[in-house]
N, C-alpha and C positions, 0 to 999 in steps of 0.2 A: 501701602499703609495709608495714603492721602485719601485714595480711594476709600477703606474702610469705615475713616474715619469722614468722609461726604456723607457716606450712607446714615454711619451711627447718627449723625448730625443732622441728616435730614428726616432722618427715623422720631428723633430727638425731638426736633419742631414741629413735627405732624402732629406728634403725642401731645405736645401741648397746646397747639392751635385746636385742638379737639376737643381738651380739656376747657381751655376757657371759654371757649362760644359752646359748651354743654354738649358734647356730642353724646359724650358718654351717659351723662343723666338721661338722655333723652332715649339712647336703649334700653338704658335701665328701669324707664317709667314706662318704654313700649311692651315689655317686659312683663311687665306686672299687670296694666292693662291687660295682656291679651291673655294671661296666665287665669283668672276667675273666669274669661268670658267660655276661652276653652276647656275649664273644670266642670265650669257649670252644662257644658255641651254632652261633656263626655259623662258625664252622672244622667242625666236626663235621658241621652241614646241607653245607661245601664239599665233607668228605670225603666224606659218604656220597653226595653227588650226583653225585660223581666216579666215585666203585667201587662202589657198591650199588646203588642204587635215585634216579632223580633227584628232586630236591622236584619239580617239574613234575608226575610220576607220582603221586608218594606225597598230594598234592594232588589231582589229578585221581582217584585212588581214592577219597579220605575224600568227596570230593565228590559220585561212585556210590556207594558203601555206605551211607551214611546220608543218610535224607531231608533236606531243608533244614529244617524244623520240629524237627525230631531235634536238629540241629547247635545252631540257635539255642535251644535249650530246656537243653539241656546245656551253653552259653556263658553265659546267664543264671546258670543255679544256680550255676554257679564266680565269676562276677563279686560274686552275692551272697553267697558262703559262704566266705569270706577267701582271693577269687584263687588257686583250686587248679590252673588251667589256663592258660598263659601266653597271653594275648590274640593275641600275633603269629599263632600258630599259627591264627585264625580269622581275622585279616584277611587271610592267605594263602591261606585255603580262599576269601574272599570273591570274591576275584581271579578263579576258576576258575568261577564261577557264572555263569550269564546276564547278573545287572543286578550287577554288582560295587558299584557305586555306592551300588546303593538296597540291599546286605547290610552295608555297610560299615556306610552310616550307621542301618540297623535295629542292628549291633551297636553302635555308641558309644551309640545309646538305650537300650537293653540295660543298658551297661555306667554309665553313668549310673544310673537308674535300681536298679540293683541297688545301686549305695553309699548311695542314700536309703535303700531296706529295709535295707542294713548298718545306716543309724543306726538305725532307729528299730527295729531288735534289740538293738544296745546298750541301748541305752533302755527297752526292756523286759524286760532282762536285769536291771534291777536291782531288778523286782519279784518275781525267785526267787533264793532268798540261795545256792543250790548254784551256779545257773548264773553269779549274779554273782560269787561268791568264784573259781569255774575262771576266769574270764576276765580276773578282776582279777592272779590267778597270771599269765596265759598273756599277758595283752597288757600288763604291767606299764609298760613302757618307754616301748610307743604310750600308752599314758593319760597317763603321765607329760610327754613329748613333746609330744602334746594340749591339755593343760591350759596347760601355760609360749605354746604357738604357735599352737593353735587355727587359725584360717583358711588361713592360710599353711602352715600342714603339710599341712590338706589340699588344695591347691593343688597341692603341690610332689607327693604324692599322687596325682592326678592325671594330671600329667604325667610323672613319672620310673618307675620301675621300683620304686616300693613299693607292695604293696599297697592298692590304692585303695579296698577293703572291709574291711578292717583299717583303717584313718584313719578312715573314716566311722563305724565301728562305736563307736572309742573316744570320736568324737565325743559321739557319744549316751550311750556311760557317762559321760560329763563333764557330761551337759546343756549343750551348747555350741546355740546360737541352729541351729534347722534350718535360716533363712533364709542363714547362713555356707555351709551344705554345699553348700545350692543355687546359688548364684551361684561359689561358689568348683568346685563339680563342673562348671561347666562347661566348664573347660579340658581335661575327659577328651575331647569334643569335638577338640578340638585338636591331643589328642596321638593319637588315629584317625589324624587326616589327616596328620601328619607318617608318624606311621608305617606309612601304606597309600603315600603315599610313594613310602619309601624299601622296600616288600615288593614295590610291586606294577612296580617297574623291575627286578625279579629273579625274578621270576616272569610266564613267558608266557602 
């Protein structure tokens, strides 16, 4: 019973340590942010698959024009260099490949994998005082963010539509335990699979 009630009780204080320093507002506004940017993604792919050019094609070209070595080399550096290219975009090329399966899950490896060298460029960012002073400018919010929520941001990181090399990276300027990134990165795992999904029922 002491037991159950340590947990209820520390279940208890989580919920509210998270409530008062915003944790919850702050999914719920990441939320909404990403919720028009990806509306307007997916109406635009409607439109132009309608009138222009179909994603099937436009898919099946990126697919011929550059090697698969190519694709995944240039999904890498973006996953590691603060998410400059939106992932959906590769697990819809993945679709169109021979073994869709086995590119999908080379990219969540990928993409994994790149948020560890996120941290541990944070982290060695703070052994050059120019590159850590720009970063400390530029990622102000995520350190901040970081430091109050640690694991669970990057959790949430993982799965939603924030940067998942951004989270990892502030990780590492906060010296947050690496063993957090890694257990906690493995929901990027996860959100692959929802999101191959829901791509790969719209793409033939």
């Amino acid at each position: 019973m002491k037991t159950k009630s340590k947990k209820k009780s520390r279940t208890k204080l989580l919920h509210q340590y998270y409530s008062y320093t915003g944790f919850y507002t702050f999914i719920g506004k990441s939320l909404k942010k990403a919720a028009l940017p990806i509306i307007l993604v997916v109406a635009g792919l409607y439109l132009f698959n309608k009138y222009v050019f179909t994603l099937d094609d436009g898919l099946q070209l990126l697919n011929e024009s550059f090697s698969r070595v190519g694709v995944l080399i240039t999904f890498f550096i973006s996953e590691t260099l603060l998410g400059l290219i939106p992932p959906e975009i590769f697990i819809g090329w993945s679709k169109k490949t021979a073994n869709p399966i086995l590119n999908l899950s080379i990219l969540a490896t990928l993409s994994y994998i790149g948020g560890i060298i996120s941290f541990y460029i944070g982290k060695a960012s703070l052994r050059i005082p120019s590159v850590k002073n720009y970063l400390e400018v530029k990622m102000a919010k995520h350190l901040k963010n970081t430091s109050k929520w640690g694991g669970f941001l990057i959790l949430i990181g993982a799965l939603l539509p924030i940067p998942f090399s951004i989270t990892c990276m502030a990780a590492g300027m906060i010296k947050y335990p690496i063993k957090g990134v890694v257990f906690f990165g493995l929901f990027r795992f996860v959100r692959f699979a929802l999101y191959a999904w829901a791509i790969f029922s719209v793409v033939t």
